[in-house]
N, C-alpha and C positions, 0 to 999 in steps of 0.2 A: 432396420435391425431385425437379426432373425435367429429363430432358434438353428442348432448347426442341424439339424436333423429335418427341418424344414426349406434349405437352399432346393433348388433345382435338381440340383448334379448328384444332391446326394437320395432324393425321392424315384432319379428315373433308375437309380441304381438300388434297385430292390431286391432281399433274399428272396430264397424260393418259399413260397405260400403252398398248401396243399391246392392241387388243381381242381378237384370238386367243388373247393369253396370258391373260388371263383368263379368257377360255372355256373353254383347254384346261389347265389347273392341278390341274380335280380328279380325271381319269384318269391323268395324272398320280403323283396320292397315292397314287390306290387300287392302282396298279403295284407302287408302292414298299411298300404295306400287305402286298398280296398275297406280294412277295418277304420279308417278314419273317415271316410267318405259316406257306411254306414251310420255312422255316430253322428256325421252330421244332419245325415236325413233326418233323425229322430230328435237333433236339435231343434232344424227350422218345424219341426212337430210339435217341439211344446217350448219352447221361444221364439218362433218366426214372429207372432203375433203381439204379446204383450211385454216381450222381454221377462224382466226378475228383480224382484222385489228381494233385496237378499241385504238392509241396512244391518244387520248384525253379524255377516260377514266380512270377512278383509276384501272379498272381492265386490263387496257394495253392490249398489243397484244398477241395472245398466237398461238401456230400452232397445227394442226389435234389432232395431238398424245396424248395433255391433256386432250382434250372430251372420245377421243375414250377408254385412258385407263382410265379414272373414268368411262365411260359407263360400260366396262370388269368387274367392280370392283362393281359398282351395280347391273352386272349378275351374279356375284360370290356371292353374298347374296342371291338375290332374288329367285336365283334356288333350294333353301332349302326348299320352298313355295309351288316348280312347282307340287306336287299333287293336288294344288288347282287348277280346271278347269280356272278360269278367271285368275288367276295367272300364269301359264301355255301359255295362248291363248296371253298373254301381252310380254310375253318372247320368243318366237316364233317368234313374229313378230320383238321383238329388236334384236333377232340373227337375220334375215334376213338383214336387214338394218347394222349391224355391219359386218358379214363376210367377206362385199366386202373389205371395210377399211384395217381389220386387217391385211392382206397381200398385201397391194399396193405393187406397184413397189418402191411410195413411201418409204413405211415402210421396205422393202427392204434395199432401198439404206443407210436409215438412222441406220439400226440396223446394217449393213456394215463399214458405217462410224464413227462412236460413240461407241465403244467397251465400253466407262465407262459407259456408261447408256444403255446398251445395253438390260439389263432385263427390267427397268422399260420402255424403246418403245416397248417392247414384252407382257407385259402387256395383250393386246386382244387376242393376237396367247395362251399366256402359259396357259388365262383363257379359250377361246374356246376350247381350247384342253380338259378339264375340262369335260365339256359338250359333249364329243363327236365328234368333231371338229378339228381332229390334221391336220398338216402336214409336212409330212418328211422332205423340202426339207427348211423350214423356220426352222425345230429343225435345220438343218445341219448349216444350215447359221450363229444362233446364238450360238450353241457351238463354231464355231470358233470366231466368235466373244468375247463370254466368256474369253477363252483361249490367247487374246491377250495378248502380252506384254504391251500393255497401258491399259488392263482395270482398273486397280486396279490404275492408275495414276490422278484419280478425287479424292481429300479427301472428305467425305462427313461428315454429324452428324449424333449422335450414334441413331437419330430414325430412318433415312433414311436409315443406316445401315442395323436395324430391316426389312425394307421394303425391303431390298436388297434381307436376309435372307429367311424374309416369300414367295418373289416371287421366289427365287432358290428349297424352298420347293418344293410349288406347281408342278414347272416344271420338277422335276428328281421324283416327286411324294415320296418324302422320307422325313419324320421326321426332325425335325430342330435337330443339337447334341448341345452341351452345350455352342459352341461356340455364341448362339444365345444368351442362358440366361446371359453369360456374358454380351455382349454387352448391353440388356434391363439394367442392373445396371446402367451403365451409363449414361439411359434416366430419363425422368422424372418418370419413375416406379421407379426408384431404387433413386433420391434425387425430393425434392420439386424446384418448380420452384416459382420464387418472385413475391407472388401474389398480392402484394400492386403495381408494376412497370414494373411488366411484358409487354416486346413488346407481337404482337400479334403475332409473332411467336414464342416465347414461348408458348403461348397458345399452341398453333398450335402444337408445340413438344409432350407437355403435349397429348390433344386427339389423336394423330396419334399412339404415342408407343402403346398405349392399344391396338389398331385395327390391328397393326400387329403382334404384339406377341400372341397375341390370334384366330390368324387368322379369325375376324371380329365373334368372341364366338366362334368357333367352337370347337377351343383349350380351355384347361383351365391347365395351367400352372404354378407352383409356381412364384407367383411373388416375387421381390428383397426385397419388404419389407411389412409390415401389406395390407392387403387392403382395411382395414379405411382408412387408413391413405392416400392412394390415391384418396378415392372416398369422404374426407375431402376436399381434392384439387380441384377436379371436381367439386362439389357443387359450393368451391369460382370462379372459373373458370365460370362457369352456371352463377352466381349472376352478376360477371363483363362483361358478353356476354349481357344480358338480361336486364342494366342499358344501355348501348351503342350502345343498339339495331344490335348488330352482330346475326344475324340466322342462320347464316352457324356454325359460333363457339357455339351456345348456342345448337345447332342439335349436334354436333357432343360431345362435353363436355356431353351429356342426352346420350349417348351411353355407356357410363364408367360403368354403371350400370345394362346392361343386356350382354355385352361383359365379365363383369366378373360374371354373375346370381346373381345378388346381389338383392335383392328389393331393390322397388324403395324408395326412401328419401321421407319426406313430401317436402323438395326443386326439386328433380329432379322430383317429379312428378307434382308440381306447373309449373316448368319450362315445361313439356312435355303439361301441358294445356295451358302455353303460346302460342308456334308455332303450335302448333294445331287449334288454336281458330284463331291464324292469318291467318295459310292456308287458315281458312275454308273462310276468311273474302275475303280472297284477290282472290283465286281460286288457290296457289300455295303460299308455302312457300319465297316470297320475299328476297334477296339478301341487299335490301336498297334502299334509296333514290337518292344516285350517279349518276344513269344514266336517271332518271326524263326527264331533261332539253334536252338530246340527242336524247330520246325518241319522243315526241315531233316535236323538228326536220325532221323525218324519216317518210316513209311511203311505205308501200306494202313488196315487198321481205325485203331491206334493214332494213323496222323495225324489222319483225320477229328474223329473223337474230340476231341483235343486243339486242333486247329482250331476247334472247337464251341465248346468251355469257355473258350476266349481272346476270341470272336468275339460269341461270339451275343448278350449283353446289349445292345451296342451296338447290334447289329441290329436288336435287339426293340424299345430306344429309338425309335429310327429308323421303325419301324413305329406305337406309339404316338405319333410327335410328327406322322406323319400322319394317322393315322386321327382326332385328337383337330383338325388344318387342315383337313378336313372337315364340319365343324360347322357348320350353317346361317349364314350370316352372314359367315363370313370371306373375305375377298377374297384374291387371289393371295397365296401367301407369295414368289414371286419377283420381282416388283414392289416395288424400292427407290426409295418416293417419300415425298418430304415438303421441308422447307422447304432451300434449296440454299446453303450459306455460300460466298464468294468461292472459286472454282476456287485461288487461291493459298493459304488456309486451310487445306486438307484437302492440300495439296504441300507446304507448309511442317510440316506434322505426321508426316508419311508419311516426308518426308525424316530427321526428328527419330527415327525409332524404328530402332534396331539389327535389322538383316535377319536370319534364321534361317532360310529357307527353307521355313515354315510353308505352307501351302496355302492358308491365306487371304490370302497374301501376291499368290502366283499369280492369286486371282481377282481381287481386289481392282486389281491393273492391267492386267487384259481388261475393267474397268466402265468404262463412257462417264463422260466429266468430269462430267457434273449427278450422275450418281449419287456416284460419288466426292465432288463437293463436298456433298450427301448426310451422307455418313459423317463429318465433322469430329468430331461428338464421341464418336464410335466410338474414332475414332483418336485423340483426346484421354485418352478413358480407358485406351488401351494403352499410351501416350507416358510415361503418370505410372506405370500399372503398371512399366513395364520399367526407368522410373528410380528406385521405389521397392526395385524387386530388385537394383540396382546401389549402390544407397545413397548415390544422386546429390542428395544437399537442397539443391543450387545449380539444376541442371534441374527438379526439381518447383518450385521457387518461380518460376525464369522460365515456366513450362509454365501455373501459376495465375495468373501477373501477367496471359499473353496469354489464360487461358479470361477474367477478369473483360472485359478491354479489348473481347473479341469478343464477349460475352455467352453465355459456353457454363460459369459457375463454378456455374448452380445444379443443381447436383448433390451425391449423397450421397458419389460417391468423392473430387471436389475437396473438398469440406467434412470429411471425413477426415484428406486429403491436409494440408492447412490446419492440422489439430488437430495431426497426425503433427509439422507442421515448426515450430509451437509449443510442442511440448514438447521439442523439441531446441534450441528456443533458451531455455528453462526450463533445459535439462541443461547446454548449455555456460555460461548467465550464471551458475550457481548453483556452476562450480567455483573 
């Protein structure tokens, strides 16, 4: 099931876009690349080594090895780039600052000790190696590792499996076999996840499958089932990131769409000028408001520092969801075009949703009406979220009576939405 504005027929059939902005979209990205690539250098600076002590934050404490392997993970994008000189000159500098990390004595002992997670601490080593970077004596260390009889004694979930898989790839440099594609069934490519009640790591299941089964685009692999039908989910995913102000989720859900070369939606490209227009506002793609008040508190090494460990995933997103809009083929991500619903459609929705002050709110009424009219079932899918979190079953039924009338009901969250308000009248007939 798909939004109508997200078929095929109706994305190759696009209005006309001003041609400058197309020309000039992909310096652009690589801007935004560049600044996320810097921020990471200055991560593995003051977390490469001890990580962050941060228990009275929501982001809690974390050790060396999660910077270091999402830094690996944003050189593994970013070096698809490195014929571009400034692009190149950026990555250069983050390999210098990452090499010493990746083979501490630390990461040593830990890839020694931890046989179930033994790939994903190896992480910097399997990606360095990538680039030209190997070393004998760290392969030796973590086949045997590999090979333990406890590795396989950690159960994990079927995305994290995926990531198991795609980093065993990378490392023995061989083709994933089928046993991969089974597994991605099991994830969110292969069933939907509950987009009206979803924790956020569901989300979180949801975006990750994609990224490693396709090894962050590079792949392009039959998926489990349509790929409307997932990049239906993404969009509702986008819309609930971008109501609740998650950037890290709303960055990574805007990747669904160039990981599998799809154009962009008139929603995912709305959403792509959301955190774009905040980067530009803020100087970096923001994480949130949580660590404000700690912030504050702090000053000199220790703020940085703690700035870093609040901040920088987001940014690194934000870095990956360009570098991956860069991929031969994809057209503007700021260009919201496609099929245009009655200017009163997407006013009559817009008016229906409770204001909060979100940023997408802000853009959303600096877009010209075509665009806007655009996004109806963007904002259809937000109308029902926000009435689903208020536990309004008289607005979601009028909200589904008007997607069927306007032809905007074939969708996974309406057909949810639908089941959701069937079983409540299953609960109230049956007392």
């Amino acid at each position: 099931m798909q939004h109508p504005q997200e078929s095929k027929v109706a994305l190759d059939h696009r209005r006309d876009v001003d041609l400058a902005q197309d020309l000039d979209f992909r310096p652009d990205l690589r801007r935004r690349l560049r600044l996320a690539i810097r921020i990471a250098a200055r991560t593995v600076q003051f977390l490469g080594e001890d990580g962050f002590d941060g228990s009275d934050l929501p982001e809690g404490n974390f050790a060396a090895e999660k910077p270091l392997a999402e830094t690996a993970m944003l050189l593994h994008i970013a070096g698809r780039h490195a014929s571009h000189p400034g692009i190149r000159h950026a990555i250069d500098a983050l390999l210098a600052e990452l090499l010493p990390h990746a083979r501490s004595q630390q990461m040593h002992w830990d890839v020694a000790r931890y046989p179930s997670v033994c790939l994903q601490l190896a992480t910097p080593h399997i990606i360095l190696s990538t680039f030209g970077h190997p070393d004998d004596a760290f392969d030796t260390l973590l086949a045997q590792s590999w090979s333990a009889s406890a590795r396989p004694g950690h159960e994990v979930v079927p995305y994290r499996e995926l990531e198991i898989g795609w980093l065993l790839s990378l490392w023995l440099d061989d083709p994933p076999g089928p046993d991969f594609a089974q597994v991605a069934r099991k994830t969110a490519l292969g069933n939907a996840i509950d987009l009206l009640n979803c924790t956020r790591e569901d989300a979180y299941a949801h975006t990750h499958a994609v990224m490693y089964f396709t090894d962050f685009g590079n792949w392009q692999p039959r998926l489990p089932r349509p790929r409307e039908e997932f990049l239906d989910e993404s969009a509702a995913v986008l819309a609930r990131a971008l109501v609740v102000e998650d950037y890290d989720l709303a960055a990574e859900a805007l990747m669904a769409w160039p990981l599998l070369s799809s154009a962009w939606s008139p929603a995912a490209a709305f959403g792509f000028r959301v955190v774009a227009s905040l980067e530009d506002k803020v100087g970096f793609l923001p994480a949130g408001r949580s660590a404000a008040s700690q912030l504050l508190r702090l000053s000199g090494h220790d703020k940085t520092r703690c700035a870093l460990a609040t901040s920088y995933h987001t940014a690194y997103v934000m870095g990956m969801l360009c570098a991956v809009a860069l991929k031969t083929g994809m057209a503007s991500p700021f260009a919201i075009a496609g099929p245009c619903y009655p200017d009163t459609r997407a006013a009559d929705l817009y008016a229906r949703i409770p204001k909060t002050g979100a940023h997408w709110e802000e853009v959303f009424e600096r877009l010209q009406a075509d665009e806007q009219a655009a996004l109806a079932p963007f904002l259809l899918d937000v109308a029902l979220m926000q009435a689903s979190r208020r536990s309004d079953a008289a607005e979601m039924a009028d909200l589904l009576h008007d997607a069927v009338t306007h032809g905007m009901a074939n969708t996974t969250l309406c057909a949810q939405a639908a089941e959701f308000l069937a079983r409540l009248g299953a609960l109230v007939g049956g007392r």
